[in-house]
N, C-alpha and C positions, 0 to 999 in steps of 0.2 A: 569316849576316846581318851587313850592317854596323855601325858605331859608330852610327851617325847611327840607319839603322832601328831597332836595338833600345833604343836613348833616346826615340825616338817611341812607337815602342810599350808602353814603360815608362810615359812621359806617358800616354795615353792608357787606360793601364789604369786609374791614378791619378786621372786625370779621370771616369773611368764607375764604376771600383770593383765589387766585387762586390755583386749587388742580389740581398738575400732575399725571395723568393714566399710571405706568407702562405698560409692555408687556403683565401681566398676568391678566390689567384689573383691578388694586388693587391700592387705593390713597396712600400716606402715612397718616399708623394711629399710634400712639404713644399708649403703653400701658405699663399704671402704677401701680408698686402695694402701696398701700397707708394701713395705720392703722385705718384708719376708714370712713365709708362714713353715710354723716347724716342720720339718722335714716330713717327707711322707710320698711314696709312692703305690700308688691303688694299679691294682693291672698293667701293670710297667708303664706307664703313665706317672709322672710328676703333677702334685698337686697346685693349681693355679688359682683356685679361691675354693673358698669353706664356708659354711652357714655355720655360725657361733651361736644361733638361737634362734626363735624365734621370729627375732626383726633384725638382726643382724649378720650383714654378709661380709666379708674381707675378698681380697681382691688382691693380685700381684701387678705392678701398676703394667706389664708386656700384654696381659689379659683382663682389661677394664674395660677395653670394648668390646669383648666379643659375648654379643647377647645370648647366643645358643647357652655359652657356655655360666651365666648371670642367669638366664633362665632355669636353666639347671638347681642349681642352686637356692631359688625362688622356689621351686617345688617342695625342696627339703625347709624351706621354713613353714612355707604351708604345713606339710608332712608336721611340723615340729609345733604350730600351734596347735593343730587338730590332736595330735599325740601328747600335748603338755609334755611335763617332766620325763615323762616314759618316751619320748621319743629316742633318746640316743642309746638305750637300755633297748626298745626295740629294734632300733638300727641294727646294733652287735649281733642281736641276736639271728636276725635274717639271712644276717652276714658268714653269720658262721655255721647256721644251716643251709644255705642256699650258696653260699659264694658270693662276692664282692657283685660279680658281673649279674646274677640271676636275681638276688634279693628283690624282693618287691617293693621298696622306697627306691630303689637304685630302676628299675625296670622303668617305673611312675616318671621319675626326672629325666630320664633320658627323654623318654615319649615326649617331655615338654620344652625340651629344646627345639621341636619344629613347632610345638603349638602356639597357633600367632596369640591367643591372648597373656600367655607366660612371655612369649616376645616382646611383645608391645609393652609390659609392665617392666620388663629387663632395659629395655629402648629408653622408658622413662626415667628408670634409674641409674643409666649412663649417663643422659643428659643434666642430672644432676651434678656429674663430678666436673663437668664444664668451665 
């Protein structure tokens, strides 16, 4: 392995870190509520919260409780730990052969906006911001 790849790959471990699986199957994800996140609109849709990583969610404080939509979002860090570093390079890429709305990380997280155990983990991380 080169110099260069195994300094990436160092990065990049650094950047994901090792993620502990509670009992219920759930990493820890941090969810923030923030006053603004940079502009962006997905399917004429305004953006109301974004996965930063792995274990991090941000949050616009009008949408902090709504779980569907925390749920959502919860899927894409999944999506993001099981994907490591290549998840936002697979995102793009889904995205622009399939389209925003069809891509299959985007199909995944919609689905888990009704699924009660994405809910119930979204539920627990509102009761957080309390």
């Amino acid at each position: 392995m080169t110099r260069a790849a195994l300094a990436l790959a160092l990065l990049l471990t650094t950047a994901c870190g090792t993620i502990t699986i509670d009992e219920a199957g759930r990493h820890h994800v941090t969810l923030a509520v923030v006053t603004s996140i940079s502009p962006a609109t997905v399917a004429g849709h305004d953006i109301g919260a974004r996965v930063t990583g792995p274990r991090d969610i941000i949050v616009l404080p009008q949408w902090s409780t709504n779980a569907p939509l925390i749920a959502h979002e919860l899927c894409h860090a999944v999506q993001w730990r099981t994907f490591g570093a290549g998840f936002p390079i697979t995102y793009a890429k889904q995205a622009l052969a399939f389209g925003y709305w069809d891509a299959p990380f985007e199909v995944e997280a919609r689905a888990a906006e009704s699924d009660p155990w994405y809910l119930a983990w979204a539920l627990d991380l509102i009761g957080t911001l309390e």
